[in-house]
C-alpha positions as CSV (number, residue, x, y, z in Angstrom):
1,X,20.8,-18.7,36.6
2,X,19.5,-15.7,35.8
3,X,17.4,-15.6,32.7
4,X,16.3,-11.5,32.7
5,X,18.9,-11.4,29.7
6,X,17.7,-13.7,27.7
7,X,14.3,-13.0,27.9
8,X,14.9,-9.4,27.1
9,X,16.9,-10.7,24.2
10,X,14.3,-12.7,22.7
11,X,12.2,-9.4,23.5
12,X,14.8,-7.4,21.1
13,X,14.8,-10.3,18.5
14,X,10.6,-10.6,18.0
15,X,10.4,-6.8,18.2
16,X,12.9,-6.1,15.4
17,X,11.9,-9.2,13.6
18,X,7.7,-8.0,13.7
19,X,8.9,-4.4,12.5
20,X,10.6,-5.6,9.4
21,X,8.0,-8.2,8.6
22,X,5.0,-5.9,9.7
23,X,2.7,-9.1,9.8
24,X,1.4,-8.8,12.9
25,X,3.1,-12.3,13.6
26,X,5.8,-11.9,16.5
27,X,4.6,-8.9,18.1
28,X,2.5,-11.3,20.6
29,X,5.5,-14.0,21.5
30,X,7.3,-10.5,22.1
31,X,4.7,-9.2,24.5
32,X,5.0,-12.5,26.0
33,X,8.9,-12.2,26.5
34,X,9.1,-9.0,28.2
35,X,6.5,-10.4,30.8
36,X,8.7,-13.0,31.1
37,X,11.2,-10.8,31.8
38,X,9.8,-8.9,34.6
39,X,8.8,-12.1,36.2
40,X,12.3,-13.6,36.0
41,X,13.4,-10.1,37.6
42,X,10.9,-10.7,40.6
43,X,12.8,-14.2,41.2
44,X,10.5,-16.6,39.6
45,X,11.9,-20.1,39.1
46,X,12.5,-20.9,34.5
47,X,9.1,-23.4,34.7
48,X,7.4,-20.2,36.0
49,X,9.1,-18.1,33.6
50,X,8.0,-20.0,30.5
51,X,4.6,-20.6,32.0
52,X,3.7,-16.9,31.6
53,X,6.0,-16.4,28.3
54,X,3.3,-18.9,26.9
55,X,0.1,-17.7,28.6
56,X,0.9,-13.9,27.8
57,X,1.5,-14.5,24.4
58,X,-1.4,-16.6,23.7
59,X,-3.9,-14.4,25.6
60,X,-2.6,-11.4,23.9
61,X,-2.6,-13.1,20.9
62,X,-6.8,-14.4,21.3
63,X,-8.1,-10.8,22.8
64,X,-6.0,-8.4,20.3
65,X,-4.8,-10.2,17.0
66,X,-8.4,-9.7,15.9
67,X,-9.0,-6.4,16.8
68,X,-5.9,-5.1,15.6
69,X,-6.4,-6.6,12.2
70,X,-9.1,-5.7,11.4
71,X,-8.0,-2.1,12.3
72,X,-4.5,-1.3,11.2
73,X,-5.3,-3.0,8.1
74,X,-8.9,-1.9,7.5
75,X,-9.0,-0.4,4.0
76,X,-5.6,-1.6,2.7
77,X,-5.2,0.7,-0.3
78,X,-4.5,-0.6,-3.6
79,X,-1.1,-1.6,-5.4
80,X,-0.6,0.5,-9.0
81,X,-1.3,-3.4,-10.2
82,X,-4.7,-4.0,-8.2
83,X,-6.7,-1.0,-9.4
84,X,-6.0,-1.8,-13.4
85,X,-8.8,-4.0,-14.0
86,X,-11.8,-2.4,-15.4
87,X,-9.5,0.5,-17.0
88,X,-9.0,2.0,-20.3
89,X,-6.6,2.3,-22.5
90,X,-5.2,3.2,-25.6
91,X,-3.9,0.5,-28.1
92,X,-0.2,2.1,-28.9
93,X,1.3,-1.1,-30.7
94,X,-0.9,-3.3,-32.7
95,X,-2.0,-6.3,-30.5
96,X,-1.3,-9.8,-31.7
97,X,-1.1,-12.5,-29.8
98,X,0.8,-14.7,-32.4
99,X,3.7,-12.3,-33.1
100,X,3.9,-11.4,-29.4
101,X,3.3,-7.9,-30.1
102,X,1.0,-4.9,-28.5
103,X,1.4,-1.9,-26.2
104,X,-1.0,0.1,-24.7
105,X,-1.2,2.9,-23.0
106,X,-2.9,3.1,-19.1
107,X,-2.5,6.5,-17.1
108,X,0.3,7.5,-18.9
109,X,2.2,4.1,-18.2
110,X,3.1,1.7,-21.5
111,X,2.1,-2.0,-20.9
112,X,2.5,-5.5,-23.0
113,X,-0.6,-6.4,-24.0
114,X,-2.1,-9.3,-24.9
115,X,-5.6,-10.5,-25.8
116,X,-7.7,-13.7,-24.2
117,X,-9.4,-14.6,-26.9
118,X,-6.7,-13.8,-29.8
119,X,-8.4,-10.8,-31.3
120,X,-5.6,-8.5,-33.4
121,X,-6.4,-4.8,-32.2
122,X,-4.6,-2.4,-33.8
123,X,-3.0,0.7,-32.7
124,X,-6.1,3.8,-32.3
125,X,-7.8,1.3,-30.8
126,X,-9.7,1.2,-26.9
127,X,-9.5,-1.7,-24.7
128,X,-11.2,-2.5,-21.6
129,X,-8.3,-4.4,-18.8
130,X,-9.6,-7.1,-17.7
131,X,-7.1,-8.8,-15.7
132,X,-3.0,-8.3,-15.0
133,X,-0.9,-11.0,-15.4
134,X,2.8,-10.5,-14.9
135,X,3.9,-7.5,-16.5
136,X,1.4,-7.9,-19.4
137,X,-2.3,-6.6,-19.7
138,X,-5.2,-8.6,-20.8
139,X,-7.4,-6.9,-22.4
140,X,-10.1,-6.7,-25.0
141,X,-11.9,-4.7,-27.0
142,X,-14.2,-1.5,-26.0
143,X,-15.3,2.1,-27.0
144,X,-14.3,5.3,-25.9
145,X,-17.1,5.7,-23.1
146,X,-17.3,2.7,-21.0
């Protein structure tokens, strides 16, 4: 039987698959189907075949997985989410942990706030964010210039 076909299928499959994922996960057992592929085109029996599906991708996947991690995703920048610790804001809503309430204002963006330590900060007010958690900023209290 020949297997060119289904080689280059499985090819088509861990190709599309690693460009929606865009893990760096399949892109290697993909490498290793085409070259399994072109041996199966050259006549090689299915034991031979699989032999070099498995070698290729391996290999490939020792020697460049490291170098290409470390750079395509070098200096991955930063979600909206990611840079707001350390940030300051303006209290919009008072802040109270009990009643559930408090706003403040980051960047021009509204967030729930909340406090860690139960502090009621009213509206005027400058906090510090010192941590995101869900949609809600934790925060506490600071001045103006820090």
């Amino acid at each position: 039987m020949d297997y060119v076909v289904v080689w280059l299928a499985l090819f088509v499959i861990l190709a599309v698959s690693e460009l929606i994922t865009m893990g760096l996960t399949s892109i290697w057992f993909a490498v290793g189907a085409l070259a399994a592929c072109l041996v199966s085109a050259l006549g090689a029996n299915l034991i031979v075949q699989a032999i070099v599906f498995v070698v290729v991708s391996i290999l490939i996947l020792l020697f460049i997985r490291p170098f290409a991690v470390n750079y395509i995703n070098k200096d991955p920048e930063k979600t909206n989410v990611e840079s707001m610790e350390g940030k300051v804001g303006e209290v919009t809503a008072d802040i109270n942990n009990v009643l559930a309430t408090g706003t403040v204002k980051i960047d021009g963006m509204d967030w729930t706030a909340r406090t860690d330590n139960g502090e009621i900060i009213e509206a005027g007010e400058y906090v510090k964010v010192l941590r995101v958690e869900g949609v809600k900023v934790i925060v506490e209290k600071t001045e103006l210039n820090n």
